[in-house]
Structure formats: C-alpha cells, structure tokens
N, C-alpha and C positions, 0 to 999 in steps of 0.2 A: 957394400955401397961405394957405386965409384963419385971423387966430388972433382972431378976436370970434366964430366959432362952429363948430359939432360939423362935422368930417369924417370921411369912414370911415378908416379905416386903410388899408382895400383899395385905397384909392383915392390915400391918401399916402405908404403906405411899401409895400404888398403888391405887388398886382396889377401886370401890365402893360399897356402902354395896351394893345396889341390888344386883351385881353380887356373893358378896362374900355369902349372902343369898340364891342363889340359889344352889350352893353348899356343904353348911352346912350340919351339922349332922340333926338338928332339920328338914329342909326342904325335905333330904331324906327318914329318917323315919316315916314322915307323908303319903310320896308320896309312901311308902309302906301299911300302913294305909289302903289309896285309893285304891288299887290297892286288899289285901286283901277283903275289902267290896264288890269292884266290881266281885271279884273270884265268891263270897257267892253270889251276886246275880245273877251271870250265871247259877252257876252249881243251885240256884234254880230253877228257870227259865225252866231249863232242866229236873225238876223232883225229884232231890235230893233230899233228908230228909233234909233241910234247913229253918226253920221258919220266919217269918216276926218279930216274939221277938226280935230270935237269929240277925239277920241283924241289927235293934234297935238298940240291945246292943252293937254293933261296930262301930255304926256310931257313939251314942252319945262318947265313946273316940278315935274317930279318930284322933283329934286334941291334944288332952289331955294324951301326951305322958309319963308313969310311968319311967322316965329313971335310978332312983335308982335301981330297979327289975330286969331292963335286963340289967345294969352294975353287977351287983350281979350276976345274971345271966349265964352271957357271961365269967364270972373266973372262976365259975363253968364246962362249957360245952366248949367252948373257941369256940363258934360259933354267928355268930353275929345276922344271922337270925333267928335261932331257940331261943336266947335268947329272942328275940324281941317276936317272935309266943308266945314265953313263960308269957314275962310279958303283952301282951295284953291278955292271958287266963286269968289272974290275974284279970285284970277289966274287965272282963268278963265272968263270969264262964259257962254260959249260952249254950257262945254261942264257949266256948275254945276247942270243938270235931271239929269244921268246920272250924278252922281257917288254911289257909294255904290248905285246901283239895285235895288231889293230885300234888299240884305244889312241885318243888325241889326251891333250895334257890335262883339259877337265875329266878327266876318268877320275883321276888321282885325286886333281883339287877339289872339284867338286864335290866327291862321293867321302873325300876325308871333313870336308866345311859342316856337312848333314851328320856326319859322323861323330864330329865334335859338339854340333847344339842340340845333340840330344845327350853326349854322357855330362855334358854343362847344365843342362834343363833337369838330371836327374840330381844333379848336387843342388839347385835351386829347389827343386821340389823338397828335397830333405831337410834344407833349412827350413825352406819355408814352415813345413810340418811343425818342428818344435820350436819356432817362433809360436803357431797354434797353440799348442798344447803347453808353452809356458805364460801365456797371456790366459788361455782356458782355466789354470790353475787359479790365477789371481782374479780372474772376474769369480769365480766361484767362492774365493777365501772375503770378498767384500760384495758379494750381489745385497748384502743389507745394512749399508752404510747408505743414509741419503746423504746426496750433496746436490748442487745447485745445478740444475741445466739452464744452456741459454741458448735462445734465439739472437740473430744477431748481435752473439757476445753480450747481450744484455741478459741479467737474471731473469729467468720465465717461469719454470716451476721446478720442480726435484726429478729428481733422479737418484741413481745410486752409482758409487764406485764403482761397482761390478759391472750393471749395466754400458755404461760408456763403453768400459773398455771389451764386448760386445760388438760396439759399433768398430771397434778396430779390427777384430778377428773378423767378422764377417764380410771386410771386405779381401782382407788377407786368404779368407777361403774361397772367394770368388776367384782372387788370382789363381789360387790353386785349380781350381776346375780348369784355365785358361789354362795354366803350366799344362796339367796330364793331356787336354784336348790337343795341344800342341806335339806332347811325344808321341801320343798315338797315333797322330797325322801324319809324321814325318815318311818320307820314303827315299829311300835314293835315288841320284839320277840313274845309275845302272850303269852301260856301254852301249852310250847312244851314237859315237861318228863324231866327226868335225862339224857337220850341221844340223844335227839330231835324226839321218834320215838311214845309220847304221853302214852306211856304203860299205865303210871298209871289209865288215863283217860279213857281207853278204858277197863280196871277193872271197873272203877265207873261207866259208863255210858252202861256195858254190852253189849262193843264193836260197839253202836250206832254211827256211823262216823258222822253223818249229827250234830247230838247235840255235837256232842265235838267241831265240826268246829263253830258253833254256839256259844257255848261259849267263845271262841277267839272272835268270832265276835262281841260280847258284851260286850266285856273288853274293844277290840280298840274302840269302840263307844263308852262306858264310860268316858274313857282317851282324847277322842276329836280326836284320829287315824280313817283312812278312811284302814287300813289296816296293816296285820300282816304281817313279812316277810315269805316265802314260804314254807321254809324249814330251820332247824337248826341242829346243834348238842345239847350238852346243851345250850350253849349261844349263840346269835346272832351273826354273822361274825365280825370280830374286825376290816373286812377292813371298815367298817361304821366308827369306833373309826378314823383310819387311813385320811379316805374321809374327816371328819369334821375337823381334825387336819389341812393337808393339806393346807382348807378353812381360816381357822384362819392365817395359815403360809404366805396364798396368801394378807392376809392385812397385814402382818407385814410386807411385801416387799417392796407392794405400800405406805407404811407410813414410813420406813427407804429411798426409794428415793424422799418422799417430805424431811423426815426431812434433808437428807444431803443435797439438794438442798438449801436449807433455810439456812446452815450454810455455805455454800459455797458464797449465797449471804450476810452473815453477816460480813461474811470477806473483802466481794469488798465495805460493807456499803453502796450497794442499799435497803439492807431490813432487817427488823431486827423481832426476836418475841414481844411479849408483852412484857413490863416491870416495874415493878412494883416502884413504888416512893421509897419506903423504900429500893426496891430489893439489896440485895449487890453483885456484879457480881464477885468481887475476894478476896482474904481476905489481900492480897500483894498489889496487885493494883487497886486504887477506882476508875481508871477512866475507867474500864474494862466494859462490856456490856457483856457476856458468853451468847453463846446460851444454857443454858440450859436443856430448856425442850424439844427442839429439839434432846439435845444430847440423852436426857433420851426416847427420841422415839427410835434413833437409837438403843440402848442401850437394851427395849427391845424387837424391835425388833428380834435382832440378838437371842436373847435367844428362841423367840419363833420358829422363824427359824431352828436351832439346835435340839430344843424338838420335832419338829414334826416327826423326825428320830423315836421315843420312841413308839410311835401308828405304824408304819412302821416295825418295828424288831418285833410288839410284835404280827400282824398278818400273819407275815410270819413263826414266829413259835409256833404258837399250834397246837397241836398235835390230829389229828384225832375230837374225839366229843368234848373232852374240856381240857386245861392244867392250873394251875392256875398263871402259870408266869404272867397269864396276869394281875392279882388284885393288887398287888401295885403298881407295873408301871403304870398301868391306872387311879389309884388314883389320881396319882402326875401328870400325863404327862397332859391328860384330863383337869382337873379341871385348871390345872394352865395354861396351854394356852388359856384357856377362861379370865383367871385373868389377865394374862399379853395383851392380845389385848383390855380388856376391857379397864382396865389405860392406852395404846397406842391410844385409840378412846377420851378417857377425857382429857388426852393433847392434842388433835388433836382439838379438842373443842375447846380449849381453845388459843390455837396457833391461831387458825384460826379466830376466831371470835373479831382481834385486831393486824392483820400482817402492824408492819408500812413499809412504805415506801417513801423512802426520792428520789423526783423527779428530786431534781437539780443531786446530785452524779450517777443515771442513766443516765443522759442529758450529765453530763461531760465526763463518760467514753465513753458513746458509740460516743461523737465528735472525741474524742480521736482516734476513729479506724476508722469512717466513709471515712476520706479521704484518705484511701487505697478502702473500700469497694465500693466507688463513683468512682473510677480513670477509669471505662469504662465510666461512664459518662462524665466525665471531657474530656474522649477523644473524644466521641463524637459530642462535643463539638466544641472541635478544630476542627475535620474533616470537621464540615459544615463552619466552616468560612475559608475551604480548603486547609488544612490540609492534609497530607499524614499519610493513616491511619498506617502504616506499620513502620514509622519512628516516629511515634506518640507514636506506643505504646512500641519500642524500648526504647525511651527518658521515658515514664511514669518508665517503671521495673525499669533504672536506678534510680531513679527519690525517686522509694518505697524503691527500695536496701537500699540508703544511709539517708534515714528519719526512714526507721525502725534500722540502724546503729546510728542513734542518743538517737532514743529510748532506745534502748539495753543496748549500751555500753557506752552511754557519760549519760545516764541519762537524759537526755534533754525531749522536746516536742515533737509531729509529724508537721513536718516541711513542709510537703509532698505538702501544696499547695504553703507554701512563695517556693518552687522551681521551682513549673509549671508556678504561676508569672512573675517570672526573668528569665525564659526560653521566649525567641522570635517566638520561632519553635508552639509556641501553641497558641499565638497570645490573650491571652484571660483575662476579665478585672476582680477585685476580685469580683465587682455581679456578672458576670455572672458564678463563680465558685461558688458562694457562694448558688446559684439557682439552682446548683446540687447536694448540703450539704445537703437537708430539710431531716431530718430521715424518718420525713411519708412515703416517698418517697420507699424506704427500705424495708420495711414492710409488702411486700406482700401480699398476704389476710389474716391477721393473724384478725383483728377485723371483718371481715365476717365470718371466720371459728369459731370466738368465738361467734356468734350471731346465727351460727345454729346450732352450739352441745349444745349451752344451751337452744336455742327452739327446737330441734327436739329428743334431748338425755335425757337433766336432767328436762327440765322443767314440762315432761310426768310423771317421775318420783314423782319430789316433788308435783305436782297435785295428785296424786294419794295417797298419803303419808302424803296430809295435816294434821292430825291431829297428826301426831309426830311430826312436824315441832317448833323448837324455844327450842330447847336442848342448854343449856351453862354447862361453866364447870369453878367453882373455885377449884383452885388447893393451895394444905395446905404447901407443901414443894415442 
C-alpha cells in the first residue's frame, strides 16, 4: 500500500485479487497478445504471406510482456496500441511486418473489453451461486420459526425465518438468470476496419468475402466465442457495455435489500451478522454490535447503482461509427462495477455463511403482536360457546383500541387478552385463549413454500453448479 498517493479502495480493502486481476494492465495486454497471434493465424490460414516461424515467434512472447519498450514507446507516439504492436516487433523481428495486419486499435481493445466481461461475469456468477446455496441452507435450517412480517415496516401477520430469507435468494436468482443470459449473449466484435465496413481486409484478401468472414470466424473460435457481432462501426455497440452494467446494477439491488433487511432486523435483535471476538463495534461505546458489513453492502451498493448511469449516457452518445468519449469513462465505469459487486458478493459470503440468530427475542416480539393478530380467533371462539358474533367483535376493537393505547402511550404490555378475560360477554377460559396463541398457527404456508422453491428453484441450480459449490469469504477490514 502506497501512502504519498490516491488508491482505490477496491483495490486496498474491497475487491479480490482474482477480480482485480482480471482487470489489470498485465491481463489486458496478454489478452491482446492472444488475440494478435490468433489475427496471424487466420489471415494465414486464408492464404496470406504469414509463416509458421513468424506465428513461433509470437507465441513464444506472448506471455513475456517487454513493458519498458512500449512505456517508452507510448511517450513517444502517445498511442497505446501501436506502442505495444511496437514493442512486441522488438521481440520479434521476424515476424514485426504481420503484427496487427489490417486490424485498427479496437481489434485489440475492443475484442480484449468483451473478453474480460465475460471471464468477470463468470466469477460473479460463481459467487453469486454460493451466496444461493448458503442462504438456501439457512432458509431450510429455520423455514419453521414464525416471526413477524410487515407491511410498511408495521407488524402485519407472521411469517417465518426461513421464508424471508426466500424473498432474498429469489431475487439473487433472478440476477443469476440475467448474469448467464448476459454470457451467453456476448459476442466479439471480430475484425471489423476502422469504420466497421472491413476495407482493409478486403485490400488483403483481394475483396474474397467468404475468407475475410472466415477469419472472424477463427478468431471467435480461438477466443472460445461461438460468434461475432453482426455488424459494427469501429467499435462494438457500447449498449453491450450498458446491458452488463445494468447486470451488475441488478445485484447490487438485490444485495442492498438483503443488506438493509438484516440491519433492520439488527435493530429489533432478532438477528445479527457475524462477529468477530476481537471485533470492536464502536470506538464510544463497547457495548455496541454495528452492522457493519451489512452497511458496507449497502454502501456499495448504492455506488454501483449510481455508476451504471456511466455505460447508459456513454451509448447514447456516440456518434455515428465511433466517438472516443467513450475510453475513459468505460475505463472507470466498467471495471469498477465489476470491483465494487465483486466485494458486495465476498461480504455476502461472508455475511451469509454465519447469520445469528437469537430465537427467544423473535418468540417475544412476535407474542407481543400476536394477540391482536389471533382476535378473530379468539372470537371465534366465543362464538361457538354462543356468542354473538357481531357484539363480539364490537367488544374485541374496543378491547385492541385500549391495549394498543397501553402500548403506545403508557409504555406498558399488550394487555389484549387480561381484557377478553375479565370480559363476561366472551365467556372464555385462559387455555382456551391460550390454544389460539400457537404462532405456528399464523404461519401460513410459509415452511411449504420454503420446501418447494428450494427443491424445485435452487436445488436444480446448485445440482448443476456442484463443482463451484463451498466459496467462503474472510474479510481483512
């Protein structure tokens, strides 16, 4: 860590190396590297003056990046691809007339950018998975614990621990469908020309259309693509840049409403995240517990959320076949929304894989409210031991009026059933009030509904997925 100048966060407390590696300088201009040698081997292939030396001599530095030569370079010419074409001539002299052959500089960047958000999209997918599948565990270890659900954060009726946490995976697998829809969409741009219309190529290839489409086609097979995009200008449509942003944006939504949930239940102290022994929660007050890592979901969430604005402005305006507004913005915007949801998926890890939860203070609060949420039961009650259901339920509202007026404003208890007691008109003894308390009762199908979204939703999934399965995530700060 250097401390004389700016670092990203992402980069010193967030992200993981895998992700910040895929990223990197070194990873992109390899994946240019590739992408050169695959050029050579097309337009061989098709007849070119291209040797089996000459190819040799680029594979063997493909890896073996001179980056003194094209730093030197690139001050010279202030270009960053041709500095590079430049210093791979260098270790290569051989084969430096074929390097780059007909392509413009988006060959490189462009087909390396699609390259990188999809091996980024397959680490997001992975996380994502056993975030799934450690939340699937814990909705399953509590689908039959009631606890209270709310409507506009007010108590409304029960639910169960399991079940919520339900509502959090299913939207987490929604994203998933959006991640896989997204790699499977992707295509390269290919070796489209300086204005997508291949000119050069059709110099080289002395206007052969079948072998120029050929060699795109042997590039996207090199690269592991099943296909190019259609058509272009120079560069590929930036609403791709846009579509993946989006993607990314669509998990930091569903990760900002588990996290605020989780901190909202930290506050009532039904459930808390991990915490670490040493961990210190305040620096004022020791007795504090802070959700932190929750907050820090939210937190970047929100940023990712904001950024995908950035891929959104920047393909609505280029201009005709290519503009370059789009190169720094997509530098930053891009890269770091893959940073920031990565760190959002390794707290999510991490969160998940150690959520406590403290059963008596969900047992106490939801008793707390039950005896307003039972009072049709309780009347039913009275009714069959002949009861007037109509003066029944007149007596109960008063009955809720003045216990939820204890509640409120004297601070008190819910008093709600010592009233229907000492009421005559309801005739009824504390068991058999007490026989219409049970929370299970409440509950609705909520442990059925959590028994076939995890066997007919995720379990398909994590079958399928076994072999990413058992991702954890220790976290440094």
């Amino acid at each position: 860590m250097s401390h004389d100048k700016y670092e990203s966060p992402f980069c010193t407390r967030y992200a993981s190396e895998e992700m910040q590696y895929l990223f990197s300088a070194d990873h992109k201009f390899k994946t240019w590297r590739k992408l050169w040698i695959a050029l050579a081997r097309a337009e061989q292939k098709q007849g070119l003056a291209i040797t089996d030396e000459q190819i040799a001599e680029l594979e063997k530095y493909a890896d073996d990046i001179n980056y003194d030569v094209a730093i030197a370079r690139e001050k010279e010419c202030r270009h960053d691809v041709m500095s590079h074409v430049y210093a791979y001539g260098v270790q290569c002299p051989h084969a430096k007339g074929i390097i780059h052959l007909g392509a413009t500089s988006c060959y490189v960047g462009d087909n390396t950018d699609v390259i990188v958000m999809r091996e980024a999209l397959q680490v997001v997918r992975r996380k994502l998975i056993n975030v799934i599948s450690l939340l699937s565990s814990f909705a399953m270890e509590y689908k039959d614990m009631p606890a209270l659900a709310y409507t506009h954060l007010q108590p409304a009726q029960l639910t169960t621990v399991g079940k919520r946490a339900t509502l959090w995976i299913n939207e987490l697998v929604m994203d998933l469908e959006e991640v896989e829809r997204r790699i499977a969409g992707l295509k390269l741009l290919g070796s489209k020309g300086t204005t997508g219309t291949q000119a050069s190529f059709v110099e080289l290839f002395d206007g052969d259309s079948e072998k120029i489409k050929a060699v795109e086609k042997d590039i996207a097979d090199a690269m592991g693509f099943d296909a190019v995009v259609p058509v272009s200008g120079q560069t590929y449509s930036r609403k791709v840049d846009s579509f993946v942003v989006n993607t990314l944006a669509g998990i930091a939504q569903s990760a900002s409403k588990f996290s605020n949930d989780m901190r909202l239940l930290a506050n009532f102290k039904e459930m808390e995240e991990p915490f670490e022994k040493q961990q210190i929660g305040s620096s004022a007050m020791p007795y504090k517990r802070n959700p932190m890592r929750c907050e820090r979901i939210t937190a970047l969430s929100r940023y990712v959320i904001c950024n995908s604005l950035n891929p959104e402005f920047t393909a609505a305006t280029q201009w005709f076949e290519r503009t370059l507004d789009d190169s720094a913005n997509k530098r930053i915007a891009v890269a770091e929304a893959f940073l920031a949801v990565d760190a959002i998926l390794k707290i999510m890890l991490n969160v998940c894989d150690g959520i406590v939860v403290y059963p008596k203070v969900i047992r106490q609060r939801v008793m707390r409210e039950l005896p307003f949420m039972a009072s049709e039961n309780i009347m039913m009650s009275a009714v069959k031991k002949g009861g007037d259901r109509q003066e029944l339920h007149e007596r109960l509202r008063v009955h809720a009026v003045a216990a939820a007026k204890v509640v409120k404003e004297e601070g008190g208890e819910n008093d709600l059933i010592e009233r229907v007691l000492a009421d005559p008109a309801f005739q009824l003894e504390r068991h058999e009030i007490e026989a219409a308390l049970q929370p299970e009762m409440f509950t609705g199908r909520s442990s059925e509904q959590v028994e076939e979204f995890i066997r007919d939703v995720v379990n398909p999934i994590l079958e399928q997925n076994r072999q990413l399965l058992g991702e954890r995530a220790q976290l440094s700060v």
